[in-house]
C-alpha positions, 0 to 999 in steps of 0.5 A: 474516486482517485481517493479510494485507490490513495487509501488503498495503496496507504492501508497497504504500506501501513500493513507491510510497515507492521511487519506484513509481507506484501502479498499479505498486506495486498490481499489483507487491504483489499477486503478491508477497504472492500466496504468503505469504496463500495459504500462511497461509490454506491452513495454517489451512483445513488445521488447521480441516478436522476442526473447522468448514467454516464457518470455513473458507468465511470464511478462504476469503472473506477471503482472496479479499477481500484479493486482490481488493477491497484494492487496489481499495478502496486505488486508489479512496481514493488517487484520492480523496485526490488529489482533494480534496488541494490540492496535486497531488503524488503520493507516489511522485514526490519532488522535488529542492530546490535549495540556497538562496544565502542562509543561513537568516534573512538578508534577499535581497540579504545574503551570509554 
């Protein structure tokens, strides 16, 4: 179930990497990865019923902790990372470099 929290975090970093701020990214990615973990954990809760209720209060813990804790966890890293970051940028907003005049190593003032 360690890989339903992996897929959570990178559906995140693939909606801040479109352009979404990162509280919009966590709760965009929350609801859609919502039925792929319920639909895995529910298949394996189901398979393991005969078998052992340990197993299937762990999965059910598990799968409460990716839903819960993983993005909480991710947005208090992320506000920590800005913190001690020197520049303030945020990975979801990409900035627009004008074209320089001037071709690459040619002193100011020097035209091509």
């Amino acid at each position: 179930m360690v890989k339903n929290g992996i897929l959570l975090i990178d559906y995140t970093n693939q909606l801040r990497a479109r352009g979404l701020e990162r509280d919009e990214a966590v709760l965009t990615a929350g609801p859609t990865r919502l039925r792929p973990i319920l639909m895995t954990t529910g298949a394996a809760v189901l398979g393991m019923a005969p078998l052992a209720t340990a197993v299937i209060g762990g999965l059910l813990t598990s799968t409460l902790l990716t839903l819960i804790v993983v993005p909480v966890v991710y947005t208090l890293f992320d506000d920590l990372g800005h913190r001690f970051r020197r520049e303030k940028r945020d990975l979801a907003a990409p900035t627009l470099v004008k074209r320089s005049e001037r071709g690459v190593g040619s002193e100011p003032g020097e035209r091509d």
